[in-house]
N, C-alpha and C positions, 0 to 999 in steps of 0.2 A: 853249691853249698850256700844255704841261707846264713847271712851274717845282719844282725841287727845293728841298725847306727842309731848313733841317741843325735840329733838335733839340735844344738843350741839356739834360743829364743833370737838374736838377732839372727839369724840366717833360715830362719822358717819362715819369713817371705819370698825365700827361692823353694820351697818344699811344699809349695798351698796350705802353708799352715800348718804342717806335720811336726812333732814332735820327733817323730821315730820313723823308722820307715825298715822296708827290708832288701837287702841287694844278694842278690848270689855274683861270688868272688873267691879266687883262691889265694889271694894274694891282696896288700893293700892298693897296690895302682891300679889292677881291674876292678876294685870296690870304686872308686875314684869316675873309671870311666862309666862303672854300673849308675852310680848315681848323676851324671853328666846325658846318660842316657834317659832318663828318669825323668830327672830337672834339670833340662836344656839351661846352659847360665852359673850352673852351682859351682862347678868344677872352676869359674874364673876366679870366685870370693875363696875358693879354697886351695889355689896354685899360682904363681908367681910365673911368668911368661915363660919361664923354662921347664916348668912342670913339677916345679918342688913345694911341698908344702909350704904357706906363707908361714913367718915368722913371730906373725901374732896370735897364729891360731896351734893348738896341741891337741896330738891323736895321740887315742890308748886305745889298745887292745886287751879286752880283758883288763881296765886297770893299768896297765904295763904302758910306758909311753913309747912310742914305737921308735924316737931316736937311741932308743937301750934295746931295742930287739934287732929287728934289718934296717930300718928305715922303711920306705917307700917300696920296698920288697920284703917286708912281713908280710909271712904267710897264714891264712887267715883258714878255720876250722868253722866247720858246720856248727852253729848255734853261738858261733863269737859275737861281741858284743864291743863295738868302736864306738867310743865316745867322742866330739867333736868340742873342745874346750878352747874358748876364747882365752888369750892373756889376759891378767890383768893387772896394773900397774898403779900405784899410787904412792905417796908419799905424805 
């Protein structure tokens, strides 16, 4: 299943500069591994040593931020559209 991921600007230095890219995945952890396969590297800026998403960074599926659908086992549809959004904090 092709699923599209959108790229955040600081982390398309692991992606050659790619904005976008396409992984086939049926699920959000083998998108993870698709892209790790991909861009050897990526998968460390985007997982914490036990494999969880880091806690500065937020995934959406379609939109939907994926700690409101499975987490890390949202299951991911032909022509889905993951977005990869940094926190951001200020005061």
């Amino acid at each position: 299943m092709a699923v599209k991921v959108l790229i955040p600007t600081p982390l398309q230095k692991f992606t050659n500069n790619r904005k976008d890219c396409e992984c086939t995945a049926s699920n959000f952890n083998e998108l993870l591994d698709s892209l790790e396969e991909t861009f050897p590297g990526i998968k460390a800026r985007l997982c914490d040593e036990t494999g969880a998403p880091r806690r500065f960074l937020n995934f959406y599926v379609n939109s939907e931020d994926i700690r409101f659908l499975d987490n890390t086992n949202t299951i991911l549809s032909d022509g889905d559209e993951v977005s990869i959004v940094p926190a951001v904090a200020g005061g």
